[in-house]
Structure formats: structure tokens, C-alpha cells
C-alpha positions as CSV (number, residue, x, y, z in Angstrom):
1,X,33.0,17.9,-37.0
2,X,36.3,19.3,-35.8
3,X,39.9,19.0,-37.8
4,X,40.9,16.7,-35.3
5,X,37.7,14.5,-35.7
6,X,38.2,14.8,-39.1
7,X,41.4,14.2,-39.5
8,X,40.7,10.6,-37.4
9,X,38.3,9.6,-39.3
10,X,40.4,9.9,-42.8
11,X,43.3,8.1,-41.0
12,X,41.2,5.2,-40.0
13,X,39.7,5.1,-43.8
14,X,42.9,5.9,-45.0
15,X,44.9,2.6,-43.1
16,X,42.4,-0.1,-43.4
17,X,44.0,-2.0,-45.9
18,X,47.5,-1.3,-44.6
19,X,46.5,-2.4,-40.9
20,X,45.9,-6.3,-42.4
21,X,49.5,-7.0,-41.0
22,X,48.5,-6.9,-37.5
23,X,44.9,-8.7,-38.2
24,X,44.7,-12.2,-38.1
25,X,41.6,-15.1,-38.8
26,X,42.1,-18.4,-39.3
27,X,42.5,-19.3,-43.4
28,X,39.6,-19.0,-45.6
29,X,39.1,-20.9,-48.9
30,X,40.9,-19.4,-51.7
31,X,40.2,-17.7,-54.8
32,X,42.3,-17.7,-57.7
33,X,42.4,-15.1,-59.8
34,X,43.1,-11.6,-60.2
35,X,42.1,-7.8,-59.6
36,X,39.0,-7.8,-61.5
37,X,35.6,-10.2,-62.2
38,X,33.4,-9.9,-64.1
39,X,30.0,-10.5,-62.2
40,X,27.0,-11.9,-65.1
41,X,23.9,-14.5,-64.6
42,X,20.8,-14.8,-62.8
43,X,19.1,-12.4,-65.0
44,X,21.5,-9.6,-65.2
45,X,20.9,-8.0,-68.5
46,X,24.3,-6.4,-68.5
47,X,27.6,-7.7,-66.5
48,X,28.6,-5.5,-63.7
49,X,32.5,-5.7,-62.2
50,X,34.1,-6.1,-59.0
51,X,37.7,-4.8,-58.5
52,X,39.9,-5.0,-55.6
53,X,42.4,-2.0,-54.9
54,X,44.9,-1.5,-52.9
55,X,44.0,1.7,-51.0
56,X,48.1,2.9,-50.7
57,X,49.1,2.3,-54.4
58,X,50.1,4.8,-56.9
59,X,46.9,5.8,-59.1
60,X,49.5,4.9,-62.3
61,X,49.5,1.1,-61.5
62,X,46.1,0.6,-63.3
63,X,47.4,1.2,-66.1
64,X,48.7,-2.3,-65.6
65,X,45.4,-3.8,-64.8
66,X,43.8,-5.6,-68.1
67,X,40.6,-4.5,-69.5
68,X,40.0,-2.1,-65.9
69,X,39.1,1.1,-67.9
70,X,36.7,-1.0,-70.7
71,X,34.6,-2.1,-67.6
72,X,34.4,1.1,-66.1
73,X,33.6,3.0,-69.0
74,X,30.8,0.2,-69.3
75,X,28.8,0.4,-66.3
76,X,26.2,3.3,-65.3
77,X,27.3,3.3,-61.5
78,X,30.3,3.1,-59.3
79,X,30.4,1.7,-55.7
80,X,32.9,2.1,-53.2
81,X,33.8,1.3,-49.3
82,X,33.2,5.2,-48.6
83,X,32.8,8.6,-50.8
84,X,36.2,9.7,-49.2
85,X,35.1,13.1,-51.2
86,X,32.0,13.5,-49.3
87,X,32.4,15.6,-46.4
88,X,31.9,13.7,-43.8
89,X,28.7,14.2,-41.5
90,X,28.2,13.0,-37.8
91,X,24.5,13.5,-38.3
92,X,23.1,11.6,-34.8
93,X,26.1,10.2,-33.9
94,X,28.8,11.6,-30.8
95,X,31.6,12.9,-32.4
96,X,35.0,10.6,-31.8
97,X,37.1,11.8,-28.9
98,X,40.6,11.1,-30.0
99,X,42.1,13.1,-27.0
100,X,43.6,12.3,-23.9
101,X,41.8,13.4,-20.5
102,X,42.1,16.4,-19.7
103,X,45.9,16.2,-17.1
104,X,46.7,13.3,-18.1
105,X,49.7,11.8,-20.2
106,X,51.4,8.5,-20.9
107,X,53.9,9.0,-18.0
108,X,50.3,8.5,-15.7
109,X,49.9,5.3,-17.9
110,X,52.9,3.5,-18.5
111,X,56.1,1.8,-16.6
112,X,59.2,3.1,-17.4
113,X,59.9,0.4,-19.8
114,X,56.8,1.0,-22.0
115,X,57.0,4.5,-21.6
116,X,60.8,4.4,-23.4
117,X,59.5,2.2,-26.3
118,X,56.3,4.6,-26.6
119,X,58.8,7.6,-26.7
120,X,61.4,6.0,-28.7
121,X,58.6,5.5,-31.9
122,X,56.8,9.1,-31.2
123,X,60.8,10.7,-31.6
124,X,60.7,9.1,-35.3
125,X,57.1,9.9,-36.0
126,X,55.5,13.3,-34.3
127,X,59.5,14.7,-33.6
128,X,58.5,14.6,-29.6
129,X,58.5,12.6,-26.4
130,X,55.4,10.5,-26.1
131,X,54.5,13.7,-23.1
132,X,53.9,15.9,-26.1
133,X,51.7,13.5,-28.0
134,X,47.8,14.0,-26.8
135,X,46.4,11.3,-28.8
136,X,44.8,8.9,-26.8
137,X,45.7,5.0,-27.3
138,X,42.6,4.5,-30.5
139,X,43.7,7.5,-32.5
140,X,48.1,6.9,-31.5
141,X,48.2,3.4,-32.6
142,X,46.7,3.7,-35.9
143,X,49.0,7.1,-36.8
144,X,51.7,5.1,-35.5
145,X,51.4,1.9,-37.0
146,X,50.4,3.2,-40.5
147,X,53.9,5.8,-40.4
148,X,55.8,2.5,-39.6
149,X,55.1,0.8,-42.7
150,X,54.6,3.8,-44.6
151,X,58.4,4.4,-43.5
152,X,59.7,0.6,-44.3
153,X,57.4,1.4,-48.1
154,X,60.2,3.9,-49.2
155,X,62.6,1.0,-48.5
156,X,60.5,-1.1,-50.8
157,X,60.7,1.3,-53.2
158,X,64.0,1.0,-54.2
159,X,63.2,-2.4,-55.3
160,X,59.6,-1.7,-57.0
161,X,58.2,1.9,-56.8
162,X,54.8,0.6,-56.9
163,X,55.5,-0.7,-53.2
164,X,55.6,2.5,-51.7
165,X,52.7,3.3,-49.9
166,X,51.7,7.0,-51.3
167,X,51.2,9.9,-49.0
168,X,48.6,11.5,-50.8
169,X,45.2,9.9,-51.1
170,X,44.9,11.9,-54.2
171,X,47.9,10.2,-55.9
172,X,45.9,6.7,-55.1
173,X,44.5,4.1,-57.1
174,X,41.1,5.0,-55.2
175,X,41.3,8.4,-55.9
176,X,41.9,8.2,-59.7
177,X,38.9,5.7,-60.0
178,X,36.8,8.5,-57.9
179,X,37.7,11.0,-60.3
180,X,36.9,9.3,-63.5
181,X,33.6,8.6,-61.6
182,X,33.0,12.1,-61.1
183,X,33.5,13.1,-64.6
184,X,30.9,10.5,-66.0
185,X,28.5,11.7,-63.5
186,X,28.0,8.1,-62.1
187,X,26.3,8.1,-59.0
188,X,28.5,6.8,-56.1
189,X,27.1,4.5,-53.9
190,X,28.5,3.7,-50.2
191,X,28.7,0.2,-49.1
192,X,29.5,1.3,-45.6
193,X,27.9,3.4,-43.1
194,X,29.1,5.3,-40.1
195,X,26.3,3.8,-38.0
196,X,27.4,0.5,-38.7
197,X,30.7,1.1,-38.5
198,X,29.9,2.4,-34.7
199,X,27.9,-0.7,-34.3
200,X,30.9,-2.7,-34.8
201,X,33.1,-0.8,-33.4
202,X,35.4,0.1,-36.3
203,X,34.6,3.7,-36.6
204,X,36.7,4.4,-33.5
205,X,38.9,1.3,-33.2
206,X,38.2,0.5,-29.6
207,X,37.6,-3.5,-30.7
208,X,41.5,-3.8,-31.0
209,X,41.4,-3.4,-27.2
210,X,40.3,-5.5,-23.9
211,X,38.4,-3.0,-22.1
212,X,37.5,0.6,-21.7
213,X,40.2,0.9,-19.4
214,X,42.6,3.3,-20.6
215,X,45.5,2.4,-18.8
216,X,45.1,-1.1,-20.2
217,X,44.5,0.3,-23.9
218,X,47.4,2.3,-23.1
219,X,49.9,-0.9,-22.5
220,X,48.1,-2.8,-25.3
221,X,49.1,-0.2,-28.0
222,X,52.9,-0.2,-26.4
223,X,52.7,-4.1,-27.1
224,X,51.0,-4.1,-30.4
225,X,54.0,-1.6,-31.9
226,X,56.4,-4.2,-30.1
227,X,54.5,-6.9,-32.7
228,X,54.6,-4.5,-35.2
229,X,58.5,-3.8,-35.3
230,X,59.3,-7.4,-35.4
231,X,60.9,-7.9,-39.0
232,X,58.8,-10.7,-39.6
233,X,55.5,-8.9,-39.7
234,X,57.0,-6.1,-41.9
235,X,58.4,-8.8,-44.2
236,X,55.0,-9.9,-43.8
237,X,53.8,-6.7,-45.1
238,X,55.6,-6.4,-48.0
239,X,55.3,-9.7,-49.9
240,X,51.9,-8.9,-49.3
241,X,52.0,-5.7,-51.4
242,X,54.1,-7.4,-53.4
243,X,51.8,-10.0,-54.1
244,X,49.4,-7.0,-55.1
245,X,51.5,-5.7,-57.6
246,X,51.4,-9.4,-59.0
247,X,48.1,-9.2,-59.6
248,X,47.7,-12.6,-57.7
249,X,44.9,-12.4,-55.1
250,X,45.8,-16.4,-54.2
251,X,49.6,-14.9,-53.2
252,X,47.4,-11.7,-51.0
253,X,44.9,-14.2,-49.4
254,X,48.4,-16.4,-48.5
255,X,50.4,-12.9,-46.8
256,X,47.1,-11.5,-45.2
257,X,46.4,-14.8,-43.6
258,X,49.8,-15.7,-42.3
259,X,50.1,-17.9,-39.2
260,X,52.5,-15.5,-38.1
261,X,49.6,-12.9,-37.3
262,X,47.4,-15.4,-36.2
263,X,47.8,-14.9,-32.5
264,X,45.8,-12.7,-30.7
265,X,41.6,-13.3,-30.3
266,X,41.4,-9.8,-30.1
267,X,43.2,-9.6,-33.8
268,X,41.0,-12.3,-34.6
269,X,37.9,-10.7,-33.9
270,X,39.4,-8.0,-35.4
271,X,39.9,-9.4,-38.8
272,X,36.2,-11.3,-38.8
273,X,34.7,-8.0,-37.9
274,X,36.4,-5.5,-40.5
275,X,35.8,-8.3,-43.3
276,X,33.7,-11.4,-42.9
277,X,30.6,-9.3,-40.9
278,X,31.1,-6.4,-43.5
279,X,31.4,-8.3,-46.4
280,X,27.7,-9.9,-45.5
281,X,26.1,-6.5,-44.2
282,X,27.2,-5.3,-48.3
283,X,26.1,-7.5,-49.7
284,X,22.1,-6.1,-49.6
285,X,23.4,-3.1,-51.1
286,X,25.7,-4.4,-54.1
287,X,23.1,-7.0,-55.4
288,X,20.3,-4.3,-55.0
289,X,22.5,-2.2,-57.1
290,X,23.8,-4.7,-59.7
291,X,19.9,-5.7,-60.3
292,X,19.4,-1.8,-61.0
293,X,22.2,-1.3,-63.4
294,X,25.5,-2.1,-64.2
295,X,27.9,-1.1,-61.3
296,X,31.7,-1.3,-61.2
297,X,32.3,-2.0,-57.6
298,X,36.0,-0.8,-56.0
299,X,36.7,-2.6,-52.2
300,X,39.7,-3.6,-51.0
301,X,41.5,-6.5,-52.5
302,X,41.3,-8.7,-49.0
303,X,37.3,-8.2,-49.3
304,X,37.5,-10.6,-52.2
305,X,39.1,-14.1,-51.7
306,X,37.8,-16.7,-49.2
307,X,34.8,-19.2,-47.9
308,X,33.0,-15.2,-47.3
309,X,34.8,-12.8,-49.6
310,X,32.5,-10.9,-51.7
311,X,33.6,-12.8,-54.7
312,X,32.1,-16.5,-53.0
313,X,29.0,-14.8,-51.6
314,X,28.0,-13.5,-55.5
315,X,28.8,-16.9,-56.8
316,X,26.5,-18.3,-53.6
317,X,23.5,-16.1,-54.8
318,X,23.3,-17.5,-58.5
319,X,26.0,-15.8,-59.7
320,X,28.5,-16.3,-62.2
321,X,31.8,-14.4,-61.3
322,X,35.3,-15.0,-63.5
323,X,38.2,-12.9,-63.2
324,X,39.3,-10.9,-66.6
325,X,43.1,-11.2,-67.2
């Protein structure tokens, strides 16, 4: 795999959770609660845990989080999204072309109109007109839209430093969990895979757009950061992390699923896709495990609530799941 390959795949890991302000499904059931549940019944001999982060928060806000370290210290396994400390292997699959053609550049692409709002965000973000900037419209929205709210998180800040969005993955809630992982010697299973992720079209991103085209994708991207620099979305985006920081996964379900992002079927398809059809391909792999031994299971918090978040499909297969406050 090459840097730039590389370095694509860690930003799409990397901006899942923080790309839930642009998704948009129609409202689930909620789930009320918290961060963590406890996961006992049908036969389990030992409870095992399920935890939703927040990929972008500071590793110290767990130290907020009741009884988080007494059920990780309890369980003989930990299972994640990905093992972002793996390095990453392509085995059979094509490696991801995040690269323009060769020649060509968003001048070939876009009307003068787009092409000014294109430039105007690359200037803030890469320091360049959009002329310098050989992403193609995949691998540009996603650095794009994640530096926007990364940007508005320093804002946030000043208000709560928990709502900045950290810029290391290392200072992260998911990388401190990792490490005490690591020092117990727990074996780290991975609920995703890169074939599926091809399958549905996530490894890449290329189900945000209409078509192959890519002077269509091209203009899509210009209108999606349009969306995103509306205030309303990145108010959106914040009381969401805010609701994080609360600790109240009703309050997350409300600000991920807000009408206001409810518009687009391709956002929609989107949002079922990256949750709902990953949720139930998981779910083979987290009840195999939790029959083995006692796992402590880290996804992202929107994985949880709703008519097919991970917490309703555990209670669906016998399951008794309470949150621990």
C-alpha cells in the first residue's frame, strides 16, 4: 500500500463518526441510556460490555465514564470497528485510487461558480487553489469536510474542551482503550472487514455519489460542502457532541437523526448502509465472541440506539442489555 493509500484509508476510519452530520435516515426507536451496557442472559456465564465512543474525543473523558475501567479490566477480549494499529493490508483487493486523472483538474470539472466555492475552502484547508489539490472528489470531500468541523471544534472548545475534536488519534478515547488492550494481552477482534466494506461501498466512499461520472461527483462534493457550511448543520454537529459529553445516547440518537439532514436519498442510503446493514453483518461476530468469553466491545456511540442499533438486536437474540450509570 502506498502513503497516499494509506493515508485514505485512516482518514475515512478516522471521520466516520464525525461525518454523521451530513448522513441522514428516517428516526429509529430510541434507547435510553448511556455510554455503556452491560450485555448478561441466555447462558452467558460471565457478562460481557458494550461501549459507545466517540472516535474524536480526548482519551481523558473516560475518566468520566462510570464503572468503564471495572468492565474492561473484567473481560478476557476486546472488540473494535477496526485494529487502527494493524497495518493495514490490501491482500486481494485493488488498492484505492484517490488521485485525479492523469491532466486533469477541477477547472476541467467545474463552472466558474463552483470552482470559486471549491477554491475558496481548499485556501483555508491545503493553503492552495483547488488547481493545486490532486485529490479526486472521494478522497477531497472527506479531508474537507472533516477539517471543517474539526475547525468550528476549537470554537467549541472555549465553551467545553471536551468538544474539540482531537488531531491526534493517539490522544483519543479509541486509542487509550487500544492501549490498555494491548498491555493485557487481550486479543483484538475486528467487527469490520475491508472486503465488506468494498462490498458496500464504504471503503472508498463512492455511495455518497450518483454515478461514476466524475464530473458529476465533482459538482456533488462542491454542493455537499455548500450543505455543510450552512450554520444549521454545524450547530447540528455540535449539540451532538455535546450530547456525547452528556453521556445521553437519547440526546445523540435526537442530533444524529435530525430532520434537518434528512434530505437527500443518497445521504439516506448513506446512513442505512454505514449503520443499519453493518450493525447486522456484526452481529455474527460479537455473539460468537460473547458466547466464547467475556468481551468489552468499543463501536461508535450511533451504532447503539434504535429499532437496529446493536443494543436492540442483543436484546432481540435473548439478551438482557442495561446501561451501567
Amino acid at each position: 500500500m502506498t502513503k497516499s493509500h494509506f493515508a485514505y484509508w485512516k482518514l475515512i476510519v478516522e471521520g466516520i463518526l464525525i461525518y454523521l452530520v451530513i448522513c441522514s435516515c428516517s428516526r429509529s426507536e430510541c434507547t435510553d441510556g448511556g455510554l455503556l451496557w452491560k450485555i448478561s442472559g441466555n447462558g452467558l456465564q460471565k457478562p460481557s460490555y458494550l461501549f459507545g465512543t466517540n472516535h474524536g474525543m480526548s482519551e481523558h473523558f473516560l475518566d468520566s465514564i462510570p464503572g468503564v475501567f471495572e468492565a474492561f479490566n473484567s473481560v478476557k477480549q476486546f472488540v473494535v470497528e477496526y485494529n487502527f494499529t494493524r497495518p493495514k493490508k490490501l491482500d486481494s483487493l485493488k488498492p484505492i485510487n484517490v488521485d485525479l486523472p492523469p491532466d486533469t483538474t477541477y477547472k476541467d470539472l467545474l463552472d466558474e461558480k463552483e470552482l470559486a466555492i471549491l477554491d475558496s475552502v481548499c485556501l483555508i484547508y491545503f493553503n492552495c487553489l483547488s488547481e493545486k489539490v490532486n485529490l479526486n472528489p472521494n478522497a477531497l470531500i472527506m479531508s474537507l469536510q472533516l477539517g471543517m468541523i474539526k475547525r468550528q471544534s476549537q470554537k467549541w472548545a472555549k465553551e467545553n474542551p471536551f468538544l474539540k475534536i482531537v488531531n491526534n488519534r493517539h490522544e483519543s478515547i479509541d486509542s487509550r482503550l487500544m492501549g490498555l488492550a494491548q498491555e493485557k494481552s487481550y486479543p483484538i477482534i475486528e467487527l469490520d472487514s475491508e472486503e465488506k466494506m468494498e462490498q458496500l461501498g464504504l471503503r472508498d466512499y463512492r455511495i455518497l455519489f450518483s454515478s461514476d461520472d466524475l464530473q458529476l461527483k465533482a459538482k456533488e462534493m462542491v454542493q455537499s460542502i455548500v450543505e455543510l457550511q450552512q450554520d444549521s448543520l454545524i450547530d447540528i454537529s455540535k449539540k451532538m457532541v455535546q450530547a456525547y459529553y452528556e453521556q445521553d445516547l437519547l440526546q445523540v440518537e435526537k442530533w444524529i437523526f435530525h430532520p434537518k439532514i434528512f434530505k437527500k436519498e443518497k445521504s439516506e442510503l448513506f446512513y442505512y448502509t454505514l449503520f443499519v446493514k453493518r450493525n447486522i453483518f456484526w452481529m455474527d461476530k460479537i455473539l460468537f465472541s460473547i458466547r466464547k468469553n467475556p468481551v468489552f466491545i468499543m463501536v461508535g456511540a450511533g451504532h447503539l440506539p434504535g429499532k437496529n442499533g446493536l443494543i436492540n438486536l442483543l436484546k432481540d437474540e435473548g439478551y438482557i442489555v442495561k446501561p451501567i450509570k
